[in-house]
PDBQT receptor file of N, H, CA, C and O in Angstrom, charges set to zero:
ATOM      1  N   UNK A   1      -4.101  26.755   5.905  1.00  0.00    +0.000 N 
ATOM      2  CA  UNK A   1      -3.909  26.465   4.488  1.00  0.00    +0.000 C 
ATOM      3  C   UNK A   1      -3.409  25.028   4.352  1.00  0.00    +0.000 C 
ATOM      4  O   UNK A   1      -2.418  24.730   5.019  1.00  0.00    +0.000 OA
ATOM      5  N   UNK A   2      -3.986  24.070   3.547  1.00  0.00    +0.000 N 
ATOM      6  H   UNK A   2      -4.791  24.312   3.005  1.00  0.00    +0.000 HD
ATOM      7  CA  UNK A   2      -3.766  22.827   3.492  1.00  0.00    +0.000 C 
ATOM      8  C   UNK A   2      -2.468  22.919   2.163  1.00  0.00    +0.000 C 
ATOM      9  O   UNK A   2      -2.359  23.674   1.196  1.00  0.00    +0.000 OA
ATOM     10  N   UNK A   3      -1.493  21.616   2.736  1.00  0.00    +0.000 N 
ATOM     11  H   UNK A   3      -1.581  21.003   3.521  1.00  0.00    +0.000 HD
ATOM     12  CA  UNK A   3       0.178  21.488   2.300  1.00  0.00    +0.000 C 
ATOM     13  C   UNK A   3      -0.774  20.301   1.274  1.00  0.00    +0.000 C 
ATOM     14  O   UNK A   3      -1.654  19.555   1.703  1.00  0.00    +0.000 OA
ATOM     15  N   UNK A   4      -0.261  20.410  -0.255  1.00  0.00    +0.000 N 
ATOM     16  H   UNK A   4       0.454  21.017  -0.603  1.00  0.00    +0.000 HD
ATOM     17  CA  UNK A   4      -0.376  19.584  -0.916  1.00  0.00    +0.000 C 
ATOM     18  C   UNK A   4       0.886  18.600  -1.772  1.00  0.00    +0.000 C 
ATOM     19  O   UNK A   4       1.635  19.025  -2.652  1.00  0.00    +0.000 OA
ATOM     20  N   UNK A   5       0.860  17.692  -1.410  1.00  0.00    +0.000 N 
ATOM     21  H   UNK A   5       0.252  17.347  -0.695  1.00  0.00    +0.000 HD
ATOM     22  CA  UNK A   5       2.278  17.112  -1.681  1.00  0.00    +0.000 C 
ATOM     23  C   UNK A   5       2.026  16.238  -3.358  1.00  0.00    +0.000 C 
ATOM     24  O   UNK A   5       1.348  15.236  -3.587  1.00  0.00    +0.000 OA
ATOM     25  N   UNK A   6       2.445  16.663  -3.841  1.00  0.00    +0.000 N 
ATOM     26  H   UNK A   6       2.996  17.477  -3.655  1.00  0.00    +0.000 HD
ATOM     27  CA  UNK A   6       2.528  16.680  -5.547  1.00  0.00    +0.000 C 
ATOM     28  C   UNK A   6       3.183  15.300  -6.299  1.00  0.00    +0.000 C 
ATOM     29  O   UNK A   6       2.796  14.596  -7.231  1.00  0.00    +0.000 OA
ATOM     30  N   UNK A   7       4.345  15.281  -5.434  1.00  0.00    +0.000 N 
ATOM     31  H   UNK A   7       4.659  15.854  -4.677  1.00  0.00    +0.000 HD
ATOM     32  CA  UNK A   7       4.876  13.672  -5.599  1.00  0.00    +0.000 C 
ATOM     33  C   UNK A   7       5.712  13.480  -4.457  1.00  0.00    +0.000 C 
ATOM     34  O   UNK A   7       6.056  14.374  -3.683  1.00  0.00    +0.000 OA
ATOM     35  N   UNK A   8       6.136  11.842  -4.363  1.00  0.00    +0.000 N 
ATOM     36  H   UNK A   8       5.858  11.116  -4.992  1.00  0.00    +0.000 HD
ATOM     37  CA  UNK A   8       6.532  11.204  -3.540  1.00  0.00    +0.000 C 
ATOM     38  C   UNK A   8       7.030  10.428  -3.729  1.00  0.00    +0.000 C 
ATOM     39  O   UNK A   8       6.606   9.360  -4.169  1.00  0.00    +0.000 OA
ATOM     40  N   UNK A   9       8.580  10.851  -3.329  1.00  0.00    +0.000 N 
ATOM     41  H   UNK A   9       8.924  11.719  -2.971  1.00  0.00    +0.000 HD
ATOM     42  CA  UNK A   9       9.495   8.965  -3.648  1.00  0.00    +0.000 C 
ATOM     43  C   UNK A   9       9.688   8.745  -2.395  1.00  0.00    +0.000 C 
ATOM     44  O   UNK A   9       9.870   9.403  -1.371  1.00  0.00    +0.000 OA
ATOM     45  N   UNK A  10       9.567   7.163  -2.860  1.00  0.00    +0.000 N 
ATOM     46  H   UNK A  10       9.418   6.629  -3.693  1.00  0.00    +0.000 HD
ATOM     47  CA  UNK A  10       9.879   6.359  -1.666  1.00  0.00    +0.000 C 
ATOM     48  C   UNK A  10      11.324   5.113  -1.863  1.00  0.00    +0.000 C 
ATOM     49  O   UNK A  10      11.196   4.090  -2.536  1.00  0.00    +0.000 OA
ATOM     50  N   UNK A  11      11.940   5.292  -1.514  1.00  0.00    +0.000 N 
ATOM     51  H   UNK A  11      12.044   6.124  -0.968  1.00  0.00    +0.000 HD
ATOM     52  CA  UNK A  11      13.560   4.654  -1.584  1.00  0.00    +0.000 C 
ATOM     53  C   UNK A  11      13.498   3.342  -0.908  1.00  0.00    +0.000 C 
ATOM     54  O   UNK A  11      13.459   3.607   0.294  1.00  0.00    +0.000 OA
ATOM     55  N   UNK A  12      13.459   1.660  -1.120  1.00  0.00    +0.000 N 
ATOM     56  H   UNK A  12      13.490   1.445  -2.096  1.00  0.00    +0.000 HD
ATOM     57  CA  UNK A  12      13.655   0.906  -0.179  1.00  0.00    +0.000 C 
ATOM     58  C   UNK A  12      15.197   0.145  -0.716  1.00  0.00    +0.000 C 
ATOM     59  O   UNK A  12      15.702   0.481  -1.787  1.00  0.00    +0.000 OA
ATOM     60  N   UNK A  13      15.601  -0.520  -0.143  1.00  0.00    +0.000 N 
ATOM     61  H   UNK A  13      15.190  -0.792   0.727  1.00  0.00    +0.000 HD
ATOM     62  CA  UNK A  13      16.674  -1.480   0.390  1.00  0.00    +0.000 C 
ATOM     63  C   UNK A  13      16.139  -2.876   0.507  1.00  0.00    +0.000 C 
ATOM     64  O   UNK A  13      15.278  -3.035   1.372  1.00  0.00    +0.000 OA
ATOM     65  N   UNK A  14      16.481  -3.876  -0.180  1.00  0.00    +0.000 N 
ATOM     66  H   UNK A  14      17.181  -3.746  -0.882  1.00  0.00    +0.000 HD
ATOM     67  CA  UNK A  14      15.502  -5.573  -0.304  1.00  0.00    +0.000 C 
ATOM     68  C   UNK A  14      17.132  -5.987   0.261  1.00  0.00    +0.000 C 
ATOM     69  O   UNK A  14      18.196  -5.425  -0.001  1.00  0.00    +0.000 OA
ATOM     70  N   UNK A  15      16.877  -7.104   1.068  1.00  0.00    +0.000 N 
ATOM     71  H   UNK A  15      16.013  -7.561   1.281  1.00  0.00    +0.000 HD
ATOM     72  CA  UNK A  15      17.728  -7.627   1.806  1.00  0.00    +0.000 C 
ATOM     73  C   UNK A  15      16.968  -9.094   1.188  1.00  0.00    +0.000 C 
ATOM     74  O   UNK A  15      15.738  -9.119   1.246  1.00  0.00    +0.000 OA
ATOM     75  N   UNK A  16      17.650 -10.236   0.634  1.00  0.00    +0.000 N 
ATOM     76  H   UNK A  16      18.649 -10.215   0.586  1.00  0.00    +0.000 HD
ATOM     77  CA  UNK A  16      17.289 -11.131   0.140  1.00  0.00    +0.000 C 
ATOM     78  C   UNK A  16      17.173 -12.166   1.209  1.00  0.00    +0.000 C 
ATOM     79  O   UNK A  16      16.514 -13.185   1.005  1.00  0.00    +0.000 OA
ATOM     80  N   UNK A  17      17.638 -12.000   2.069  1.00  0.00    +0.000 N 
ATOM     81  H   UNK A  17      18.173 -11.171   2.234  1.00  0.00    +0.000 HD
ATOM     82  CA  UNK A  17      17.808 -13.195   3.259  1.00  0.00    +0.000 C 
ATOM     83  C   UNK A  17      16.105 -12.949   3.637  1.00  0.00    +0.000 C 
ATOM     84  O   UNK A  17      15.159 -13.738   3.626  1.00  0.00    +0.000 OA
ATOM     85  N   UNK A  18      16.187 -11.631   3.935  1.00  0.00    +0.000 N 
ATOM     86  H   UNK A  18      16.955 -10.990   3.944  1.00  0.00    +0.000 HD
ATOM     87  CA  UNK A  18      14.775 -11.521   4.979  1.00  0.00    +0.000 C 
ATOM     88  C   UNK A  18      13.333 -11.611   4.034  1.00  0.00    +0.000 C 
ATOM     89  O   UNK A  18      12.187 -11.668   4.480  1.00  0.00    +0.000 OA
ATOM     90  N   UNK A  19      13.795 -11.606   2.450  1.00  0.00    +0.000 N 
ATOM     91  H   UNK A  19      14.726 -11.560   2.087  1.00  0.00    +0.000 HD
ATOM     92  CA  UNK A  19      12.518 -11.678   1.828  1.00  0.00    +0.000 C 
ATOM     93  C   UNK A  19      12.317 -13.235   1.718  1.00  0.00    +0.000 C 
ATOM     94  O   UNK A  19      11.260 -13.669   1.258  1.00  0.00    +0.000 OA
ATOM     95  N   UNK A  20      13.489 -14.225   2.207  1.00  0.00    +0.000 N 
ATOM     96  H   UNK A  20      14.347 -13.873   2.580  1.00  0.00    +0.000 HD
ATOM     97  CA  UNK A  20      13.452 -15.300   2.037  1.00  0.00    +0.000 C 
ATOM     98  C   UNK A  20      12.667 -15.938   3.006  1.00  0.00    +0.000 C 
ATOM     99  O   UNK A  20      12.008 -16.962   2.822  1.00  0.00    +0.000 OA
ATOM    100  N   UNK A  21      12.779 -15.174   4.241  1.00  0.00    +0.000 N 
ATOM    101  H   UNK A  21      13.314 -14.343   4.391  1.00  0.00    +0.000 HD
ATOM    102  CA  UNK A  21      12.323 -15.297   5.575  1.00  0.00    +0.000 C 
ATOM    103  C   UNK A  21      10.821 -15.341   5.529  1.00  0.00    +0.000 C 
ATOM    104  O   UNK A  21      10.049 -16.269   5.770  1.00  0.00    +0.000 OA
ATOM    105  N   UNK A  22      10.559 -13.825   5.075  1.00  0.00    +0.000 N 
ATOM    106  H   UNK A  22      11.186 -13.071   4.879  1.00  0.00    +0.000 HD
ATOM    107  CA  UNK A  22       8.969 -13.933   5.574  1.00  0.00    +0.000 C 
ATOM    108  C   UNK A  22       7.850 -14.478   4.054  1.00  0.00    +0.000 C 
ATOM    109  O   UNK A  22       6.791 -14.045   3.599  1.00  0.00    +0.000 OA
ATOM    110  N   UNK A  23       8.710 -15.525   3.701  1.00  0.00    +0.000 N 
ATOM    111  H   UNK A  23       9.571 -15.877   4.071  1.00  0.00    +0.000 HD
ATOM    112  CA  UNK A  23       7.928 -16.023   2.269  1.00  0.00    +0.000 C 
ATOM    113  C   UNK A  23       7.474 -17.515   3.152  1.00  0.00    +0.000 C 
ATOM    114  O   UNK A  23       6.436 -18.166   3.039  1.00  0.00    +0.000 OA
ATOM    115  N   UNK A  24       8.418 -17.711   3.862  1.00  0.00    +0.000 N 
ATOM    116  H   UNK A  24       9.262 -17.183   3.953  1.00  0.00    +0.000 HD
ATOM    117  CA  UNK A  24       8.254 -19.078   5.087  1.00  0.00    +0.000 C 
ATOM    118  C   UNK A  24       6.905 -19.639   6.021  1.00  0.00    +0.000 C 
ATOM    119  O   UNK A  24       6.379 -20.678   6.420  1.00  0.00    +0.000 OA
ATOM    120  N   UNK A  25       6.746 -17.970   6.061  1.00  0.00    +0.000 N 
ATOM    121  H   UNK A  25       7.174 -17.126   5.737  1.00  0.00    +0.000 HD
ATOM    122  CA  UNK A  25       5.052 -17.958   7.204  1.00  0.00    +0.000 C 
ATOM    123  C   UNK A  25       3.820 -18.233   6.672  1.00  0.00    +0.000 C 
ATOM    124  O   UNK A  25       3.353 -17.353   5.949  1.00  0.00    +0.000 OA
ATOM    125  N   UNK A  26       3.297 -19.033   6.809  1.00  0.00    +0.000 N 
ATOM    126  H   UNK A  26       3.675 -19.748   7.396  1.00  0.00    +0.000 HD
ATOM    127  CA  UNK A  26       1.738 -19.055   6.222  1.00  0.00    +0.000 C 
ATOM    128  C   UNK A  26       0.620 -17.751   6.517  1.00  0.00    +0.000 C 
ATOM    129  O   UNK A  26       0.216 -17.220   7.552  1.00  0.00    +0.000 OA
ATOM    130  N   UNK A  27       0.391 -17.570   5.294  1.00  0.00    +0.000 N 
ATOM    131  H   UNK A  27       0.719 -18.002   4.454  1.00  0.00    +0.000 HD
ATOM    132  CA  UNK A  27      -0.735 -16.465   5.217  1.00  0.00    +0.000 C 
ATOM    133  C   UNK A  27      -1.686 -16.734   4.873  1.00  0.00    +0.000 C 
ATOM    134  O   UNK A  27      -1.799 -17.484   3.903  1.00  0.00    +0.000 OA
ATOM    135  N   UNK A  28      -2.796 -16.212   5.553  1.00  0.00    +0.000 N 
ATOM    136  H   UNK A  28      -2.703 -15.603   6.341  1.00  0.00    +0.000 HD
ATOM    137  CA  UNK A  28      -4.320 -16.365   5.788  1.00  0.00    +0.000 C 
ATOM    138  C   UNK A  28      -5.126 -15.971   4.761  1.00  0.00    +0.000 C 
ATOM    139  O   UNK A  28      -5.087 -14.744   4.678  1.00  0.00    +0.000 OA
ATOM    140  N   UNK A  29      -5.974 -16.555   3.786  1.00  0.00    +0.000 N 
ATOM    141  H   UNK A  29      -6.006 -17.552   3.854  1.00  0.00    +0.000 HD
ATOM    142  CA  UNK A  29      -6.083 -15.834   3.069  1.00  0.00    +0.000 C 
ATOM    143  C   UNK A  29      -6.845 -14.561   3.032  1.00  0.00    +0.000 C 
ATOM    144  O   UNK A  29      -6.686 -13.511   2.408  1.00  0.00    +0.000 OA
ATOM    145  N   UNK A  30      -7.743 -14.989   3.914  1.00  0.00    +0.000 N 
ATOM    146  H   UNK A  30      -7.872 -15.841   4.420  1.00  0.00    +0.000 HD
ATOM    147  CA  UNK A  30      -8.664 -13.672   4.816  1.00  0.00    +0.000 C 
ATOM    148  C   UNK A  30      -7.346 -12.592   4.781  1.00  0.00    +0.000 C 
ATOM    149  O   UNK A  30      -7.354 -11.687   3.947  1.00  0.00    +0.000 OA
ATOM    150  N   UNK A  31      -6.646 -12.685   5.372  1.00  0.00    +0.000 N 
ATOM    151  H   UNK A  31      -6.640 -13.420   6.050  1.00  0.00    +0.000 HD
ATOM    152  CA  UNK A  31      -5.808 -11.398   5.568  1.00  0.00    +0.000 C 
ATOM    153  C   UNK A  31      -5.299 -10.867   4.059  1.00  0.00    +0.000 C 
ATOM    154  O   UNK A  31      -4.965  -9.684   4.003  1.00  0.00    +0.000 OA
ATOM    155  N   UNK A  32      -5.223 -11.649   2.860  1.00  0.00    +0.000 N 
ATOM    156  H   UNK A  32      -5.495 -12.611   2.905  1.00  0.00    +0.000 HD
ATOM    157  CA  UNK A  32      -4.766 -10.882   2.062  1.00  0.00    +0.000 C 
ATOM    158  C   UNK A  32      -6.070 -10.608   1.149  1.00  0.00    +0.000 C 
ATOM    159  O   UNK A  32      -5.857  -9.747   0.296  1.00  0.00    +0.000 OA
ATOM    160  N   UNK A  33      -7.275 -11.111   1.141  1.00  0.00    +0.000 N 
ATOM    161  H   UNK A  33      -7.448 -11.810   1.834  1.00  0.00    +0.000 HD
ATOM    162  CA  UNK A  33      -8.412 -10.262   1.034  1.00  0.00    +0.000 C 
ATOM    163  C   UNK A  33      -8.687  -8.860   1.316  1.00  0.00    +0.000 C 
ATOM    164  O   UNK A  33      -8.945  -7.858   0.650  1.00  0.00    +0.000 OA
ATOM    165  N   UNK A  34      -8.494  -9.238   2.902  1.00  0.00    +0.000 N 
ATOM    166  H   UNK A  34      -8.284 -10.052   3.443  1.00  0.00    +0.000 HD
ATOM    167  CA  UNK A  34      -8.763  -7.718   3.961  1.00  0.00    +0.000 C 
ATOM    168  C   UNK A  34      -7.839  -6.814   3.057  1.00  0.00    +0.000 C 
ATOM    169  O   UNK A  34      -8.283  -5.979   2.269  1.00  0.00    +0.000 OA
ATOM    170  N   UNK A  35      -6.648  -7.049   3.241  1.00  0.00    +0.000 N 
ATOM    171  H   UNK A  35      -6.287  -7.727   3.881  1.00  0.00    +0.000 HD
ATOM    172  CA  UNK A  35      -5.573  -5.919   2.454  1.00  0.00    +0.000 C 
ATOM    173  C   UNK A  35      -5.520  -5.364   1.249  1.00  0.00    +0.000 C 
ATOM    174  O   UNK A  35      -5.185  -4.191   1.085  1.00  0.00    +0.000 OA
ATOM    175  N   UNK A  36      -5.969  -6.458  -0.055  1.00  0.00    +0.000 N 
ATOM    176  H   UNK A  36      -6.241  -7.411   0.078  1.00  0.00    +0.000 HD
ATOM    177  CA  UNK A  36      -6.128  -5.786  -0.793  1.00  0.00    +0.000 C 
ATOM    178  C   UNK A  36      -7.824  -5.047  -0.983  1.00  0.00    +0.000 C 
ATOM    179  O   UNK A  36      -8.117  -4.252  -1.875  1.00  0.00    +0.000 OA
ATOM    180  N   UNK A  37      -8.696  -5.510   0.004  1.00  0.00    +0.000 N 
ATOM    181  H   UNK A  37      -8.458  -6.156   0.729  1.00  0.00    +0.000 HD
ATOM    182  CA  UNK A  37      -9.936  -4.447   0.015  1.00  0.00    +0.000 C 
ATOM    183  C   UNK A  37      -9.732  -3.084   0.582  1.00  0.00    +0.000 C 
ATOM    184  O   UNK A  37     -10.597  -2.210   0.527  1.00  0.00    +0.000 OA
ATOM    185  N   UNK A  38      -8.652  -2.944   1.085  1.00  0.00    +0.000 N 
ATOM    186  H   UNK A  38      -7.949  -3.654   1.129  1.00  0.00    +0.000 HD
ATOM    187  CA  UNK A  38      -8.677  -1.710   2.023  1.00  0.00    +0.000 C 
ATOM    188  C   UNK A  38      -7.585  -0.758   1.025  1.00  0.00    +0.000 C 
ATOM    189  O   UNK A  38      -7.685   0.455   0.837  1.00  0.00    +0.000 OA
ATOM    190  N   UNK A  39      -6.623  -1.596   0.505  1.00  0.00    +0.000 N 
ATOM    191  H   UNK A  39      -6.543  -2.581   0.657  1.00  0.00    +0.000 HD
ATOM    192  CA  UNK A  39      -6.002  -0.714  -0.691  1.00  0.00    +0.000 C 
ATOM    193  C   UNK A  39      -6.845  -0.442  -2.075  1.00  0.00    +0.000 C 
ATOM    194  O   UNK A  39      -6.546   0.400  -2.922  1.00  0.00    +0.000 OA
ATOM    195  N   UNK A  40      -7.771  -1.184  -2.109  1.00  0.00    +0.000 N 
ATOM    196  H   UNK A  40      -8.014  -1.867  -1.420  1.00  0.00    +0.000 HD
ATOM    197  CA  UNK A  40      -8.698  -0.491  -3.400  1.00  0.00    +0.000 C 
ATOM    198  C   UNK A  40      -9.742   0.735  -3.041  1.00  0.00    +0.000 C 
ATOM    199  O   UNK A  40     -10.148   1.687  -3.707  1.00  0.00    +0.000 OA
ATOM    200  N   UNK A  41      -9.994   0.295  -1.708  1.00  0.00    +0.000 N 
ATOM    201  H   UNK A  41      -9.664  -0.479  -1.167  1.00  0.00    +0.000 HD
ATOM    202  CA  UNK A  41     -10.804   1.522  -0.859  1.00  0.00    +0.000 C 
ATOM    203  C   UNK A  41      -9.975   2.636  -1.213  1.00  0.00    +0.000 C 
ATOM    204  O   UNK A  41     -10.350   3.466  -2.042  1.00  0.00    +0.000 OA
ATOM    205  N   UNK A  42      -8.689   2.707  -0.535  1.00  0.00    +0.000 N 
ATOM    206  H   UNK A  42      -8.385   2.033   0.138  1.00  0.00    +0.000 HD
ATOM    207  CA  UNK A  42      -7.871   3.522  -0.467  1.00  0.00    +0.000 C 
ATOM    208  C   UNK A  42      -7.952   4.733  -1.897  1.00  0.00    +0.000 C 
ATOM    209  O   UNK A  42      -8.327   5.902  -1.993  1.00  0.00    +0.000 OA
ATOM    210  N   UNK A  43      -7.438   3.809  -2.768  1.00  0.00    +0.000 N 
ATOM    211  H   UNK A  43      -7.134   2.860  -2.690  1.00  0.00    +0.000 HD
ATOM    212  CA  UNK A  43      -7.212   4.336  -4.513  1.00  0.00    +0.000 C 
ATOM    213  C   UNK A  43      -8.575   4.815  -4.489  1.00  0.00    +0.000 C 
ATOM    214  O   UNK A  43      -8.586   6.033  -4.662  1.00  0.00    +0.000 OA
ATOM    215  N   UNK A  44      -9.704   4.332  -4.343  1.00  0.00    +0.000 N 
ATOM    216  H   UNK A  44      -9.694   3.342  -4.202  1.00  0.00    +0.000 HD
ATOM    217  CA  UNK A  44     -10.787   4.713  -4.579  1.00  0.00    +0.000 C 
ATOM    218  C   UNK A  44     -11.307   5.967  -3.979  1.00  0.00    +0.000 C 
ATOM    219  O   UNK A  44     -12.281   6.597  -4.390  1.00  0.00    +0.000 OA
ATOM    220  N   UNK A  45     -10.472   6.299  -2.850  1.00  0.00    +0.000 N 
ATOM    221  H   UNK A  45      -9.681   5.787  -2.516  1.00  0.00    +0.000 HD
ATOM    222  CA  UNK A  45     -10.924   7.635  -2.123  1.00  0.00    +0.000 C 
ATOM    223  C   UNK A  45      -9.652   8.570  -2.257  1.00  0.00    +0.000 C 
ATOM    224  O   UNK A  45      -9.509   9.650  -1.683  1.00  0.00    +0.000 OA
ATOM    225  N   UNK A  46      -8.905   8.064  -2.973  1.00  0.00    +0.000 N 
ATOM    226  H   UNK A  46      -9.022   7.186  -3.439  1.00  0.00    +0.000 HD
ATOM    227  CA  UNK A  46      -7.956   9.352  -3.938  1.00  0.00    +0.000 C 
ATOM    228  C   UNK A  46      -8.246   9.893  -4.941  1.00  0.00    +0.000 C 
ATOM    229  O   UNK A  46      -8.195  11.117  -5.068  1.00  0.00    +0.000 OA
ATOM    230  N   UNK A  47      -8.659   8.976  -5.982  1.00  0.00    +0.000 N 
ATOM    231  H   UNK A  47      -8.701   7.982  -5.879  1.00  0.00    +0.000 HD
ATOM    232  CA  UNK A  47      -9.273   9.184  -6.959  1.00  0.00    +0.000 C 
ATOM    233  C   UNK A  47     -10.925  10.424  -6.968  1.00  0.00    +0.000 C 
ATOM    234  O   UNK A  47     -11.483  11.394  -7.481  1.00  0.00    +0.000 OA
ATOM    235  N   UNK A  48     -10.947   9.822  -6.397  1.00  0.00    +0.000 N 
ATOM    236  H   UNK A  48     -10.494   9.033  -5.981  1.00  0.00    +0.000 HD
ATOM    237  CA  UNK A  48     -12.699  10.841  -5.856  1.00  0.00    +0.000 C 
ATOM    238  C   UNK A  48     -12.260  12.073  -4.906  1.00  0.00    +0.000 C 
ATOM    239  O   UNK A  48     -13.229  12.661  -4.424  1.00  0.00    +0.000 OA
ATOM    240  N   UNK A  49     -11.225  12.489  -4.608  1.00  0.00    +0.000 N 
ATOM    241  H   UNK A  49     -10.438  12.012  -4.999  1.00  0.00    +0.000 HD
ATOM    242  CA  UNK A  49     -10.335  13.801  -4.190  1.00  0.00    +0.000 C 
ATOM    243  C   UNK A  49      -9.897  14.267  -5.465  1.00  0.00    +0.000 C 
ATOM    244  O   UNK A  49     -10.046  15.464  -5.712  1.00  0.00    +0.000 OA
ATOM    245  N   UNK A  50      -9.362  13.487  -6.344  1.00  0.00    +0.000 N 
ATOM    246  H   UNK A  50      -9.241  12.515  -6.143  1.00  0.00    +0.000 HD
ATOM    247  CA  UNK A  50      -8.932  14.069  -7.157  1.00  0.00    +0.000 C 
ATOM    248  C   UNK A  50      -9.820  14.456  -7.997  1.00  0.00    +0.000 C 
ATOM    249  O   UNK A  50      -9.341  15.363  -8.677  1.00  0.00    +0.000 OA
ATOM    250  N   UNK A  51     -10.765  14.244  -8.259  1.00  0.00    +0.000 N 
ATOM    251  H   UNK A  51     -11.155  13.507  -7.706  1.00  0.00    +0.000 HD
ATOM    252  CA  UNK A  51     -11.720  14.912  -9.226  1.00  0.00    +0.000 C 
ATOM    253  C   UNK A  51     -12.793  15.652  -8.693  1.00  0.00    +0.000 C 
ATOM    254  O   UNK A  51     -13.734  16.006  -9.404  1.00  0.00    +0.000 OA
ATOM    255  N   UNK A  52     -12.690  16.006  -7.052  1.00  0.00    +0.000 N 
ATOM    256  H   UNK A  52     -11.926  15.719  -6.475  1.00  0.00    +0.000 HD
ATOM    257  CA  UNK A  52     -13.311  17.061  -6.128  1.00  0.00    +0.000 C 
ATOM    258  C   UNK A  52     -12.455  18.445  -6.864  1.00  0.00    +0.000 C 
ATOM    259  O   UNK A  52     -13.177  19.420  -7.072  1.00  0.00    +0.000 OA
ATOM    260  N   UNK A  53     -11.504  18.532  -7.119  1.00  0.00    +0.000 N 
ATOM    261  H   UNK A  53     -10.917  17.740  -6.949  1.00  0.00    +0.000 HD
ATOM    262  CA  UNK A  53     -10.553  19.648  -7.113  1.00  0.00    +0.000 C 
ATOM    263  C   UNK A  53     -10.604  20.309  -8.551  1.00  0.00    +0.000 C 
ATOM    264  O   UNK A  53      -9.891  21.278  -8.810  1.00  0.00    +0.000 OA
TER     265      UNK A  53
């Protein structure tokens, strides 16, 4: 029998030093392409579960 999880919190903690930190590194833009293609994939294959049901 498949567990269906209904909602989900997620709790974080921002430490200002370290968001200061990794704002420092150069990012590729390829990589933030890749990421947000794979999070629209993502939504996109929730969405299409959700209207399987």
């Amino acid at each position: 029998m498949p567990i269906e999880i209904k909602e989900l919190h997620i709790k974080i903690n921002v430490d200002e030093k370290a968001a200061t930190e990794t704002t420092k590194t150069p990012v590729d833009e390829s990589q933030i392409m890749r990421a947000i293609s794979e999070s629209v994939e993502q939504v996109v294959n929730i969405e299409q579960r959700k209207k399987e049901r």
